[in-house]
C-alpha positions in Angstrom: 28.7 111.6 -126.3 30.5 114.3 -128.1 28.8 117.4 -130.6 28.9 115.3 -133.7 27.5 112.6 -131.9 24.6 114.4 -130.5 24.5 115.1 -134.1 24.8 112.0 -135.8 21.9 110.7 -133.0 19.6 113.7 -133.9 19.8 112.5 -137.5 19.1 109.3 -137.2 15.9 109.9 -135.6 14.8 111.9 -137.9 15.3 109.9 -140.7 13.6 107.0 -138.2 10.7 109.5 -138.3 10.9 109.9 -141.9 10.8 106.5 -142.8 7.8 106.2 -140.4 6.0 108.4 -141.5 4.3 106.2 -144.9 2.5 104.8 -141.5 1.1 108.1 -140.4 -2.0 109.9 -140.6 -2.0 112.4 -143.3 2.2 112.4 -143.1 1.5 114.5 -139.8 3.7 112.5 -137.5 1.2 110.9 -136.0 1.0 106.8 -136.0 -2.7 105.4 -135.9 -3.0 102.5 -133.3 -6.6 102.5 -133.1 -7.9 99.3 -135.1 -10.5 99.4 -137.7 -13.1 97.1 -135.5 -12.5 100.1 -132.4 -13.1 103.1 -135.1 -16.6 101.0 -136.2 -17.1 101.1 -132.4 -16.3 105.3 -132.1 -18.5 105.8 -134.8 -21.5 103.8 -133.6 -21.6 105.6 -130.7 -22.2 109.2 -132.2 -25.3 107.9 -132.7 -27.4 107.3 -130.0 -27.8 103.5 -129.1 -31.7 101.6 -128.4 -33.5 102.6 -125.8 -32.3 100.2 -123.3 -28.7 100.6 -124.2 -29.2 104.6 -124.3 -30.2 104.1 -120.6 -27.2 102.0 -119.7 -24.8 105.0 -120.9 -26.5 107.5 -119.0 -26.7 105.9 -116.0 -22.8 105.7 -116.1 -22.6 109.2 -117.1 -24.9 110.0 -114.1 -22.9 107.5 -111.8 -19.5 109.7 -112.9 -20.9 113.1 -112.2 -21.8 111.5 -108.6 -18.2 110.2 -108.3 -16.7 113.8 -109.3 -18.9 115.7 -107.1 -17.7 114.0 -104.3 -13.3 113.9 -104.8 -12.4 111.0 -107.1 -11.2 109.2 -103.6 -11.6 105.6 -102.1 -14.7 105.6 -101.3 -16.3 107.6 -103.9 -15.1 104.6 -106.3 -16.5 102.1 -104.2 -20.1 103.7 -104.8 -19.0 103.8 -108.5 -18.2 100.6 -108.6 -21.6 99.5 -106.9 -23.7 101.6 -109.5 -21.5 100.5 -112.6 -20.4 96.9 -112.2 -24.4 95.7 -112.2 -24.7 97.7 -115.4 -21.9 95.4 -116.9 -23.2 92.4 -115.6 -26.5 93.4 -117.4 -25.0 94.3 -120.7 -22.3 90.7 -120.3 -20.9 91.6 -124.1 -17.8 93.0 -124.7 -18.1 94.6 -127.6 -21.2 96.4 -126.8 -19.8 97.4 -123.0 -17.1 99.2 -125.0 -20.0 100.5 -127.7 -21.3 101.6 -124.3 -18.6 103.2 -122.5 -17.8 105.2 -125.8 -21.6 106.9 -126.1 -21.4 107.5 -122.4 -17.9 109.1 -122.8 -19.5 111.4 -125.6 -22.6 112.4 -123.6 -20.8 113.0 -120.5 -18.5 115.3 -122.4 -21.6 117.6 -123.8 -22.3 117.5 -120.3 -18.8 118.6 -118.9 -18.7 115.4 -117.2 -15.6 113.2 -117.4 -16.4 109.4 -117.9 -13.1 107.7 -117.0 -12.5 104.7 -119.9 -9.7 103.2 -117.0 -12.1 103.5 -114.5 -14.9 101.7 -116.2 -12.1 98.9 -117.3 -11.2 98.4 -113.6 -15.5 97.9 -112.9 -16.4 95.8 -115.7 -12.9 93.4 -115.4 -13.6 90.1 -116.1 -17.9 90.9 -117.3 -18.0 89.9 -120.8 -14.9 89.2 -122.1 -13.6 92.6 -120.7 -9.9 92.3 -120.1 -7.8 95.1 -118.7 
């Protein structure tokens, strides 16, 4: 492809852009693929859940900072897997697994501990509805 066409290329994805970007957030660029029943979900789980539920989020937090401390390998996962799945199993609701994983992905971070989301989707496959 010559100069002009580099051009002509460069152009048209812009105006692609352009024409995109009615779809954006705040005409920043950026698209929002996050559905409306997801963002009730993100919300919800600023808060801090029931008692019961509360529990169930810091367990995984506590089962992450385990599986951190000790290489992110093989067989750390497995002994994730063993402490998490259960806690699925328990909970057997999709919705409120993923109300779950988000408050336990918000109180790891104040803790500086990284809860995996594609972790936890490989544990709870298949509990509740939860598809990958």
């Amino acid at each position: 492809m010559g100069l002009f066409g580099k051009k002509r290329k460069a152009r048209e994805q812009k105006k692609a852009v352009e024409k995109a970007s009615d779809k954006t957030i705040a005409n920043k660029g950026v698209m929002d693929l996050v559905d409306s029943e997801e963002k009730q979900l993100m919300a919800q789980a600023l808060q801090p859940l029931s008692t019961e539920y509360e529990q169930y989020a810091e367990e995984i937090v506590s089962a992450f900072a385990g599986y951190q401390a000790y290489g992110n390998n093989a067989e750390s996962f497995a002994e994730l897997k063993t402490k998490i799945r259960p806690i699925g199993e328990r909970i057997n609701n999709g919705d409120m697994q993923r109300l779950i994983a988000y408050r336990a992905m918000l109180i790891g971070r104040s803790k500086g501990i990284k809860v995996y989301d594609q972790e936890l989707e490989l544990i709870w496959e298949g509990i509740g509805g939860w598809i990958r």
